[in-house]
Gaussian input, Z-matrix of N, CA and C with variables (Angstrom, degrees):
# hf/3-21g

backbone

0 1
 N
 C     1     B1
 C     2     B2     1     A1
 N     3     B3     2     A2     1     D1
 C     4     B4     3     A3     2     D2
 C     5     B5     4     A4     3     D3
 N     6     B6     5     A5     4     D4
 C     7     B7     6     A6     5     D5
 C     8     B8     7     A7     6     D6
 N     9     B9     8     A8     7     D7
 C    10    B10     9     A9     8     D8
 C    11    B11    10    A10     9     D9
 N    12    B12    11    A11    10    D10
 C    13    B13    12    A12    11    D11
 C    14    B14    13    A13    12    D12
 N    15    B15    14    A14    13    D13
 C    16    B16    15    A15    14    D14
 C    17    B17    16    A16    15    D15
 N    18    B18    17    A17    16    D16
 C    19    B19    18    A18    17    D17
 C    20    B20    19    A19    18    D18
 N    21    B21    20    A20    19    D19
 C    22    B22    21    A21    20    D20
 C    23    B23    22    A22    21    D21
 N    24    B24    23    A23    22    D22
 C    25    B25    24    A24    23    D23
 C    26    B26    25    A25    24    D24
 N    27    B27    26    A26    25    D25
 C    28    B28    27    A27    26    D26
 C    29    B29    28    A28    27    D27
 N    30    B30    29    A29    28    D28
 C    31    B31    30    A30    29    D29
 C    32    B32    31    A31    30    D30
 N    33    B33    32    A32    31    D31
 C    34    B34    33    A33    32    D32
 C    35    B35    34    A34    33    D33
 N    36    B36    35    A35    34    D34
 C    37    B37    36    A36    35    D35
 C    38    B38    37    A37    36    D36
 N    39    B39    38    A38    37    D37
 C    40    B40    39    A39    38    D38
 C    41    B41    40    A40    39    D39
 N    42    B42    41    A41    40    D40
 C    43    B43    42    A42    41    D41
 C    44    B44    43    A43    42    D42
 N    45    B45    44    A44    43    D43
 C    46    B46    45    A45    44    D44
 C    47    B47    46    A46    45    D45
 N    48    B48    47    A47    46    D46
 C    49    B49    48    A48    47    D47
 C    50    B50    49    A49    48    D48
 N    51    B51    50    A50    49    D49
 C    52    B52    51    A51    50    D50
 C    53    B53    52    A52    51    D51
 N    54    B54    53    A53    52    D52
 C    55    B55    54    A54    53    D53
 C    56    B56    55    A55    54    D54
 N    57    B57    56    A56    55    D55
 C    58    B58    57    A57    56    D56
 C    59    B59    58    A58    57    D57
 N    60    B60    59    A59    58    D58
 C    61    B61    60    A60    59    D59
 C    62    B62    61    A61    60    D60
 N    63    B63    62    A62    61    D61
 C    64    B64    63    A63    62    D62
 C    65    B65    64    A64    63    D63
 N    66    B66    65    A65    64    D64
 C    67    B67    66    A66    65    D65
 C    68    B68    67    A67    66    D66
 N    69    B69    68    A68    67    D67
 C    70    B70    69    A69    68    D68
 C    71    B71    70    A70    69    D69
 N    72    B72    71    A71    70    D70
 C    73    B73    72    A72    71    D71
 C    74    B74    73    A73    72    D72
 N    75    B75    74    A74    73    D73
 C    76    B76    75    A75    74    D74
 C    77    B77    76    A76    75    D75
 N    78    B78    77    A77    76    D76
 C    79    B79    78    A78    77    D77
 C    80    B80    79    A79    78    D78
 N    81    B81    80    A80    79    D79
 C    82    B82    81    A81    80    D80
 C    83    B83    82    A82    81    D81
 N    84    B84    83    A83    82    D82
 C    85    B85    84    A84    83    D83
 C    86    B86    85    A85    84    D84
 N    87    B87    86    A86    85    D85
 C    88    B88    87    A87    86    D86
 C    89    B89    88    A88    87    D87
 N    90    B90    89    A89    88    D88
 C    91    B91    90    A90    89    D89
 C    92    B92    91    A91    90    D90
 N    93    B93    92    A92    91    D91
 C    94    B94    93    A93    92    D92
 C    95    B95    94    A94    93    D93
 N    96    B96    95    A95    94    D94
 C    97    B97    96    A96    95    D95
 C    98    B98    97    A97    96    D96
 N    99    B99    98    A98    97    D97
 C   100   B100    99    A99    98    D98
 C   101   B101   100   A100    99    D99
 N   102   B102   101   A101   100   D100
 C   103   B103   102   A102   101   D101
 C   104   B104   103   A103   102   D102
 N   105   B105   104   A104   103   D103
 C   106   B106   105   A105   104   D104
 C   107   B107   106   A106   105   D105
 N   108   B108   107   A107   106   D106
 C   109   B109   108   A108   107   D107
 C   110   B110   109   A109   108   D108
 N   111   B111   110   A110   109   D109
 C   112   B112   111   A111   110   D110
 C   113   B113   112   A112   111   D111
 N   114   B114   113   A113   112   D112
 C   115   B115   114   A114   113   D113
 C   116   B116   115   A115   114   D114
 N   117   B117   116   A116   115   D115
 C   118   B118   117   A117   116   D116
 C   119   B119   118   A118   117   D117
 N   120   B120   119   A119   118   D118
 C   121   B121   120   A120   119   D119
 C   122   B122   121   A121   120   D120
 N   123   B123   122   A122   121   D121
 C   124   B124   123   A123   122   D122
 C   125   B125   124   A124   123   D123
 N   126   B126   125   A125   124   D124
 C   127   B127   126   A126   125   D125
 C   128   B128   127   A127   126   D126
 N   129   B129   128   A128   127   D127
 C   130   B130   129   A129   128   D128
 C   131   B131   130   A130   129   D129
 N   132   B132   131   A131   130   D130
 C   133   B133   132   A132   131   D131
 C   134   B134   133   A133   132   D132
 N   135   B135   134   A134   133   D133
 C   136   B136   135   A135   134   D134
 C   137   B137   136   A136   135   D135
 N   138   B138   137   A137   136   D136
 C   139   B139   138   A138   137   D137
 C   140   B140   139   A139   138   D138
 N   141   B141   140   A140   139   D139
 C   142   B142   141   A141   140   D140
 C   143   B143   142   A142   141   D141
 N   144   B144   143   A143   142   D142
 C   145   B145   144   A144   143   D143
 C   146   B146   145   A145   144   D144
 N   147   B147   146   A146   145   D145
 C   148   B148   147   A147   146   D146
 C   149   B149   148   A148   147   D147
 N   150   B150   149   A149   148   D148
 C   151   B151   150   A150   149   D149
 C   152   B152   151   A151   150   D150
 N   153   B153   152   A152   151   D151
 C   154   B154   153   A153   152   D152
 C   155   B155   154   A154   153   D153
 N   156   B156   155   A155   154   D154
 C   157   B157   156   A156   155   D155
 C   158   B158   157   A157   156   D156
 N   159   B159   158   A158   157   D157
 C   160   B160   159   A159   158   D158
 C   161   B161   160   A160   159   D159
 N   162   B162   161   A161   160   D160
 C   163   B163   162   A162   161   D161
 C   164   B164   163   A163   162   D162
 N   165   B165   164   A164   163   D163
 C   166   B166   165   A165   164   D164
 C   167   B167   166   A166   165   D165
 N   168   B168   167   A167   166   D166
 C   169   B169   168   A168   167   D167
 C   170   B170   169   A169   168   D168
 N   171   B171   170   A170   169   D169
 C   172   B172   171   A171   170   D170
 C   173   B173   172   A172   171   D171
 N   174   B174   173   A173   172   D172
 C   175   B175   174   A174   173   D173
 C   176   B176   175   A175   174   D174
 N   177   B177   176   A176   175   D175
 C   178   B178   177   A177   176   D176
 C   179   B179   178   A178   177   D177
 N   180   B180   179   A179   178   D178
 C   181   B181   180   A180   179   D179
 C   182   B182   181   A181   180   D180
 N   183   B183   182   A182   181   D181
 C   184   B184   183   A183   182   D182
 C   185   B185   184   A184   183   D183
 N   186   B186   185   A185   184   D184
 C   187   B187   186   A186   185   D185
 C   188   B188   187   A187   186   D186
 N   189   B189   188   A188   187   D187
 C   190   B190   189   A189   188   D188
 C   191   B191   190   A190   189   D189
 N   192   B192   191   A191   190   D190
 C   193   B193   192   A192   191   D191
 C   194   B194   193   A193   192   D192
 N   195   B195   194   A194   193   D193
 C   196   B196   195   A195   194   D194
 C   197   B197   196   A196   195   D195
 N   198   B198   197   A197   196   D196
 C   199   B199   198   A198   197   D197
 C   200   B200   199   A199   198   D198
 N   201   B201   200   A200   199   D199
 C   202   B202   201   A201   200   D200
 C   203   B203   202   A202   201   D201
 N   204   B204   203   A203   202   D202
 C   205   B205   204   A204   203   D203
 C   206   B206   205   A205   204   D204
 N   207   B207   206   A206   205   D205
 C   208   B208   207   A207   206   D206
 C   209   B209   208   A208   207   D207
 N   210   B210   209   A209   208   D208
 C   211   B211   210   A210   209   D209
 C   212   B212   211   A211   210   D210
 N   213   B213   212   A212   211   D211
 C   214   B214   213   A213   212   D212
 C   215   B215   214   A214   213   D213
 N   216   B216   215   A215   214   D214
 C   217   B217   216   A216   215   D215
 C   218   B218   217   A217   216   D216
 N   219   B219   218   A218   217   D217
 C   220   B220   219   A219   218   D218
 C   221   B221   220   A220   219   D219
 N   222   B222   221   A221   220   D220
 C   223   B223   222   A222   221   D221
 C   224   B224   223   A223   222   D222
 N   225   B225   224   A224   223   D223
 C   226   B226   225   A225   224   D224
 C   227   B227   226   A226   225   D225
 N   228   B228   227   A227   226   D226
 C   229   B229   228   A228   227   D227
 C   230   B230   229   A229   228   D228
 N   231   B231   230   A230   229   D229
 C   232   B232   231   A231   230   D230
 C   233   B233   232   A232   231   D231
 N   234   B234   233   A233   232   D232
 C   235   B235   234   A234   233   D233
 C   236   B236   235   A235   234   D234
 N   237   B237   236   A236   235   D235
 C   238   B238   237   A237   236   D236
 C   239   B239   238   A238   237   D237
 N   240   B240   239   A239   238   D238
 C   241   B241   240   A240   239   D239
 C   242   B242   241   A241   240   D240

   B1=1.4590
   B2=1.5240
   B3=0.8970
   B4=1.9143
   B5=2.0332
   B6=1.5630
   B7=1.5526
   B8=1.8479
   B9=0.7268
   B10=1.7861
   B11=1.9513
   B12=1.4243
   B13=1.5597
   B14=1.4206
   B15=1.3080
   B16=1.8425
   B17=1.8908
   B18=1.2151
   B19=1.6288
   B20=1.2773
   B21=1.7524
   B22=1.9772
   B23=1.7293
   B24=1.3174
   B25=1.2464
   B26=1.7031
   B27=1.3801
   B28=1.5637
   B29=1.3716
   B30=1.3772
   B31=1.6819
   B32=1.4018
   B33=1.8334
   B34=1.0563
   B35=1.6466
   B36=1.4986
   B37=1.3132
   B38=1.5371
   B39=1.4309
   B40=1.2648
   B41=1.2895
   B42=1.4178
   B43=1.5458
   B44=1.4934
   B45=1.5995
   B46=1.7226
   B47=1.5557
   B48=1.5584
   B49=1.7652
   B50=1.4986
   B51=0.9298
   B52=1.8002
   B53=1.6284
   B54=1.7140
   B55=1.6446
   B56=0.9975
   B57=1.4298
   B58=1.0060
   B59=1.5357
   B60=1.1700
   B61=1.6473
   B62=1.7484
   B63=1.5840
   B64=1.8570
   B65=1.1075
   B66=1.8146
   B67=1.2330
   B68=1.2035
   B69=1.2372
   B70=1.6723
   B71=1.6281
   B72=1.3364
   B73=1.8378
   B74=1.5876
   B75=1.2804
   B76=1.7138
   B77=1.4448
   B78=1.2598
   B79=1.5107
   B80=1.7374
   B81=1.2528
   B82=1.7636
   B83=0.9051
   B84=1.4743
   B85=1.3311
   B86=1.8376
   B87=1.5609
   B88=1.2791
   B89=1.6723
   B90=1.7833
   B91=1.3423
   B92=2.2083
   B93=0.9952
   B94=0.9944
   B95=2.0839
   B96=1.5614
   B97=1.6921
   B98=1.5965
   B99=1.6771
   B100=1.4419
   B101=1.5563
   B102=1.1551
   B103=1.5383
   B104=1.4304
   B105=1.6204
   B106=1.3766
   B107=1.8712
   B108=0.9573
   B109=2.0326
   B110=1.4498
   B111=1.3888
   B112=2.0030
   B113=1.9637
   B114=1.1842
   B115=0.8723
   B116=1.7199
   B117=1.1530
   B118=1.5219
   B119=1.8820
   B120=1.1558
   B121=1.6326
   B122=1.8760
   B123=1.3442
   B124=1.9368
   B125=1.8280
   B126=1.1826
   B127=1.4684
   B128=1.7158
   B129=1.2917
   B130=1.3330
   B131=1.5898
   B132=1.4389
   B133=1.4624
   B134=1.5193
   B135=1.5758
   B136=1.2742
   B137=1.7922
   B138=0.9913
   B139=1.4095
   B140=1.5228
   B141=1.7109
   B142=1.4954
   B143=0.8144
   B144=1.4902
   B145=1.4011
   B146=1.3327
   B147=1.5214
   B148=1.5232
   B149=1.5674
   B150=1.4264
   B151=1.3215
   B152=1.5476
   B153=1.5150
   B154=1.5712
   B155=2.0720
   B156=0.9806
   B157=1.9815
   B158=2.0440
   B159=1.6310
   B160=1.5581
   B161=1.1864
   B162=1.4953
   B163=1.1906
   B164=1.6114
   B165=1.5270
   B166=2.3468
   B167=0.7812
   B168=1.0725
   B169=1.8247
   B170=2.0903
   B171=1.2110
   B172=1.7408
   B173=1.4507
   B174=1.5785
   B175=1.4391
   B176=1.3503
   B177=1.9417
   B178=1.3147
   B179=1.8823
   B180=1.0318
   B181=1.4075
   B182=1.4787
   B183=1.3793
   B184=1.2707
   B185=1.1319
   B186=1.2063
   B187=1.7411
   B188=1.8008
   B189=0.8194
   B190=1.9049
   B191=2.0494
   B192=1.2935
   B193=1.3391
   B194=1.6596
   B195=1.6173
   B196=1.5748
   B197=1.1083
   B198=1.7433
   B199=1.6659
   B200=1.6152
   B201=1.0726
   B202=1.9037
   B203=1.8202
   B204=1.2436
   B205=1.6781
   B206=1.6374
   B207=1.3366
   B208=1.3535
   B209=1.6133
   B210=1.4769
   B211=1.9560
   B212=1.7235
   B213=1.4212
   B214=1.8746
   B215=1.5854
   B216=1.4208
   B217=1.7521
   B218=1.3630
   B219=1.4456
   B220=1.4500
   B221=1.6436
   B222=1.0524
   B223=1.5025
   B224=2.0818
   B225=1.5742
   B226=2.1475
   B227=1.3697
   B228=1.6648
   B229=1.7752
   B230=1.5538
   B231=1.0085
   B232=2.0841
   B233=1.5434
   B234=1.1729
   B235=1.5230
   B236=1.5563
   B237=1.7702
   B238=1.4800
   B239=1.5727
   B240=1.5445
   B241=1.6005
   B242=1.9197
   A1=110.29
   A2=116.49
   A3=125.35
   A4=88.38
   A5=113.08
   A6=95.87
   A7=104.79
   A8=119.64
   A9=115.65
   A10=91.60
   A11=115.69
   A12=130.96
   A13=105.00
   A14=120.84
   A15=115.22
   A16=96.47
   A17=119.53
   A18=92.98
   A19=121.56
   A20=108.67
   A21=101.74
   A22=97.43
   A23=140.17
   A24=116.38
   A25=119.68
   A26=97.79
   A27=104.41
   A28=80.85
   A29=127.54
   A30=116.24
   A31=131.43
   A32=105.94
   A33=132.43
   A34=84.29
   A35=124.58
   A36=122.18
   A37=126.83
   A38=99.11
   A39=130.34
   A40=128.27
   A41=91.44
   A42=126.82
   A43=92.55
   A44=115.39
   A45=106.59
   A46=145.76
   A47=80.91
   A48=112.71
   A49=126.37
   A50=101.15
   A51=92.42
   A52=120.20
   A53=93.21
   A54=82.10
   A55=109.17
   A56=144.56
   A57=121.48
   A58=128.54
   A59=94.36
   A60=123.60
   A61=97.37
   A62=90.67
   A63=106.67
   A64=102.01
   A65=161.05
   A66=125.96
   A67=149.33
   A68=142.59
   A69=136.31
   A70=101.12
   A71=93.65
   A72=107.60
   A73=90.92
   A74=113.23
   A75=123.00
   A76=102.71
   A77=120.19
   A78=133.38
   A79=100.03
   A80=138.57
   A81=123.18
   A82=116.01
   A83=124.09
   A84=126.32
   A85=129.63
   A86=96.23
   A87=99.35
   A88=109.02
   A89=104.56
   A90=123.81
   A91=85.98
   A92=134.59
   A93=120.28
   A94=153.75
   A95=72.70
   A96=91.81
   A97=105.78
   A98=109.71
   A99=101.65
   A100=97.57
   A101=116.41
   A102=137.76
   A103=117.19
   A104=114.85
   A105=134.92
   A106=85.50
   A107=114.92
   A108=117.69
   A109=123.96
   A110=76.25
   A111=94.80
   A112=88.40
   A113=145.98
   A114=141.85
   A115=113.76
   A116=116.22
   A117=150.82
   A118=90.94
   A119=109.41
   A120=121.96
   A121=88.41
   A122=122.56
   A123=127.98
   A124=89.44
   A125=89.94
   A126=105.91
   A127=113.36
   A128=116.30
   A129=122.26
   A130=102.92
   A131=128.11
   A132=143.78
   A133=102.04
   A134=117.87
   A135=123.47
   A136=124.69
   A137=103.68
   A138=121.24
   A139=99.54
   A140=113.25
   A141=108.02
   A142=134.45
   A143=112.12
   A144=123.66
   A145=98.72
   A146=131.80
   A147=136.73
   A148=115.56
   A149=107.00
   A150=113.42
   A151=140.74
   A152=97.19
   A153=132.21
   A154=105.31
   A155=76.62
   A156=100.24
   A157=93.72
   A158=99.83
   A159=92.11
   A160=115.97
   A161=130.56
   A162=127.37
   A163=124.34
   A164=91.80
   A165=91.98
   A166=115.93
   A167=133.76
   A168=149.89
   A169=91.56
   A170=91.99
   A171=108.91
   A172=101.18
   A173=90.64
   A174=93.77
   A175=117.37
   A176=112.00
   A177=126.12
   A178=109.64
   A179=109.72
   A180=96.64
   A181=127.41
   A182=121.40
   A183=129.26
   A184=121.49
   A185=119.82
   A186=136.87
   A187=102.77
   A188=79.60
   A189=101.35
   A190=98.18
   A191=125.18
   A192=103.33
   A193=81.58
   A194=127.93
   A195=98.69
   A196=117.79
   A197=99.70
   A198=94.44
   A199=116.74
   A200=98.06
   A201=113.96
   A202=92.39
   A203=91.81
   A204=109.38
   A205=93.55
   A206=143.18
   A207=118.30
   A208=98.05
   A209=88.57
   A210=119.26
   A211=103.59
   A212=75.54
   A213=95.97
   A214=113.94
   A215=113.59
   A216=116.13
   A217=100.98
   A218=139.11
   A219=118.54
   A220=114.90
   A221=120.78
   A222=124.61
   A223=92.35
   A224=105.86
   A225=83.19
   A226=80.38
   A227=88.31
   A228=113.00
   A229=100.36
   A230=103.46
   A231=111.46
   A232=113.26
   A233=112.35
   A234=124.28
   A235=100.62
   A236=87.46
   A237=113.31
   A238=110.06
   A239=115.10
   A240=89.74
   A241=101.09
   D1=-37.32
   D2=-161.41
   D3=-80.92
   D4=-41.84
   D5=175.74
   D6=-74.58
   D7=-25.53
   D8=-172.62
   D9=-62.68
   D10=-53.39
   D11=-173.14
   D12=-53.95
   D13=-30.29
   D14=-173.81
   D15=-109.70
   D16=-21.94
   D17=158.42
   D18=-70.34
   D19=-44.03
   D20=179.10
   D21=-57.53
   D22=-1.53
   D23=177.16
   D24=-106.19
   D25=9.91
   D26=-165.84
   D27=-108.87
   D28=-25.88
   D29=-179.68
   D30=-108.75
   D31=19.01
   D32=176.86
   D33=-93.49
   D34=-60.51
   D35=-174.48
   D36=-31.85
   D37=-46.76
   D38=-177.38
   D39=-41.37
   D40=-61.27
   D41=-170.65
   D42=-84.35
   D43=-89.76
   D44=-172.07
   D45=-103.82
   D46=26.02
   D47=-169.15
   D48=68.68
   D49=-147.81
   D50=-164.24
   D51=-76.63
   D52=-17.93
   D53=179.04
   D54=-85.17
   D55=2.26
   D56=168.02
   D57=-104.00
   D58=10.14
   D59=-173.40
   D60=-75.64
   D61=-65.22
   D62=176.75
   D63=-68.46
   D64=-26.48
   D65=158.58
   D66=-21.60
   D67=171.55
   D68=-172.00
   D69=-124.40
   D70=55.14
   D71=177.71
   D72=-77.43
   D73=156.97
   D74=162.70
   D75=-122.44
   D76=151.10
   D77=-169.87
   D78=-91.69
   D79=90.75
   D80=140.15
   D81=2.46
   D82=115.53
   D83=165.57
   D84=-70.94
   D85=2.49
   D86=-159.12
   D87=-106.42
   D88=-49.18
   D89=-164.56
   D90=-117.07
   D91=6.57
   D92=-165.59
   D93=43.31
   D94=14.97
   D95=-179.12
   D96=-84.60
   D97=155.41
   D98=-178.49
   D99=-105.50
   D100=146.33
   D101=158.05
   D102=-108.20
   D103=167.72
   D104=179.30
   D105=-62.33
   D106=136.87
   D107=134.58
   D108=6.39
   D109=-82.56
   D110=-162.51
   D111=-72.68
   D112=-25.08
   D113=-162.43
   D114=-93.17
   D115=-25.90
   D116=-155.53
   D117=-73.61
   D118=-55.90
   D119=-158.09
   D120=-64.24
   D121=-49.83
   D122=-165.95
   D123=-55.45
   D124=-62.08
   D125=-161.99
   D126=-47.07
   D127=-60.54
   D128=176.73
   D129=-42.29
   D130=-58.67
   D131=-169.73
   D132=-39.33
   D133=-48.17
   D134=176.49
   D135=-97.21
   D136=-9.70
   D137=179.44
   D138=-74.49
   D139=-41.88
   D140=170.52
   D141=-75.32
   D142=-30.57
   D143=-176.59
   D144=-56.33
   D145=-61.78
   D146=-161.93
   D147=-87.67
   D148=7.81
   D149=158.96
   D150=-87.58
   D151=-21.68
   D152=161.43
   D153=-48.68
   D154=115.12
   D155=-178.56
   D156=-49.22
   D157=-44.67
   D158=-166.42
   D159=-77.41
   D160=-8.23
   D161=174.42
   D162=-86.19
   D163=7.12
   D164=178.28
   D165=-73.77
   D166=146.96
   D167=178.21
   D168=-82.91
   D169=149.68
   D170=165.32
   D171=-74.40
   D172=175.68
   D173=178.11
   D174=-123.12
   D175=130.12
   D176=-126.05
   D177=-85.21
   D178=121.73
   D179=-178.42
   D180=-105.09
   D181=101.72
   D182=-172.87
   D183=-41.23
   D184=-42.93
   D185=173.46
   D186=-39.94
   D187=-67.32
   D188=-156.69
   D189=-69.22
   D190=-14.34
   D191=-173.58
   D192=-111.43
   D193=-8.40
   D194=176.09
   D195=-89.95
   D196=-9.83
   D197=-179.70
   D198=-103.78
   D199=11.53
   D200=178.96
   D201=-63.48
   D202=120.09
   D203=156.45
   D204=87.92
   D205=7.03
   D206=153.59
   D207=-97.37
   D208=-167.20
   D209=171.51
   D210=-34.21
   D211=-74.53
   D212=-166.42
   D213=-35.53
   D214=-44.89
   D215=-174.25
   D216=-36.53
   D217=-54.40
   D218=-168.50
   D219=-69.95
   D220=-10.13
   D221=-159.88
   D222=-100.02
   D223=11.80
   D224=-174.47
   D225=-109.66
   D226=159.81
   D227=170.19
   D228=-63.80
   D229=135.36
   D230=150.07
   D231=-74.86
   D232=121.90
   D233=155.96
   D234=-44.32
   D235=130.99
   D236=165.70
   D237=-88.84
   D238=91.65
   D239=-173.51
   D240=-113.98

């Protein structure tokens, strides 16, 4: 953990220089972004929630819900997924 803690700080440098290097950001344990403190505790709450495998949506296919309920619906390919 303490090497994962000094790369997010060599690429905090990077990106917005030193003050933000020396800030008192904390790293998410979930998605790995740093937040303020007091801000850190909201964020995690939802960061988990939408990190959970069972909560993903499929992936949406325009084809198939504009052509749901005319002629054409029997005539489209099905995704091979």
């Amino acid at each position: 953990m303490e090497e994962k803690k000094e790369d997010r700080q060599v690429v905090l440098k990077r990106r917005f220089g030193m003050s933000a290097a020396n800030s008192k950001l904390k790293q998410c344990e979930h998605c790995g972004r740093c937040f303020d403190p007091s801000r850190l505790e909201k964020h995690s709450e939802i960061c988990a929630k939408l990190s959970s495998k069972s909560s993903r949506r499929g992936v949406y296919d325009s084809t198939k819900h504009r052509l749901k309920g005319t002629v054409l619906a029997g005539y489209v390919k099905r995704s091979v997924v």
